[in-house]
C-alpha positions, 0 to 999 in steps of 0.5 A: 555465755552458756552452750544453751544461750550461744545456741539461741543467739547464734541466729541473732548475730546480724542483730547484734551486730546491728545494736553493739555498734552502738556506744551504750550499755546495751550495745555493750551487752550485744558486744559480749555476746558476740566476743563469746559467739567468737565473732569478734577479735578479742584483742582489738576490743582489748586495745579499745576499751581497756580505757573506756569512761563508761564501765560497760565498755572497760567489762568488755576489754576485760572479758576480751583480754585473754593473751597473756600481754593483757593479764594485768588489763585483766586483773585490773578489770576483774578488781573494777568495782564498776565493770 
């Protein structure tokens, strides 16, 4: 997420908490945005979604895997044609 797009969605965080605690595409959406505000545990969402049926979800552990105990869930989500 841009620095100019973090700025504006910094007042929505209680909205997107609201809607990513959802299972959808869109509550995905509102999970990503709040991985990259830093309002959420990276490795947790790692750990949940590095699995996940609904390739949304499987973008979300792969953006959120950045220790290096995730690298390969990482590169696995980056070659994910779906994600």
């Amino acid at each position: 997420m841009s620095r100019s797009i973090r700025a504006c969605a910094a007042p929505l965080v209680s909205a997107l908490e609201a809607r990513a605690s959802g299972d959808d595409e869109v509550s995905a959406e509102a999970t990503l945005a709040l991985l990259e505000l830093g309002r959420l545990n990276p490795e947790k969402l790692a750990l949940r979604y590095g699995e996940a049926q609904d390739p949304a979800w499987r973008a979300v552990a792969a953006r959120a895997a950045t220790v290096p105990e995730f690298l390969a869930q990482r590169q696995r989500g980056f070659e994910d044609p779906d994600a």
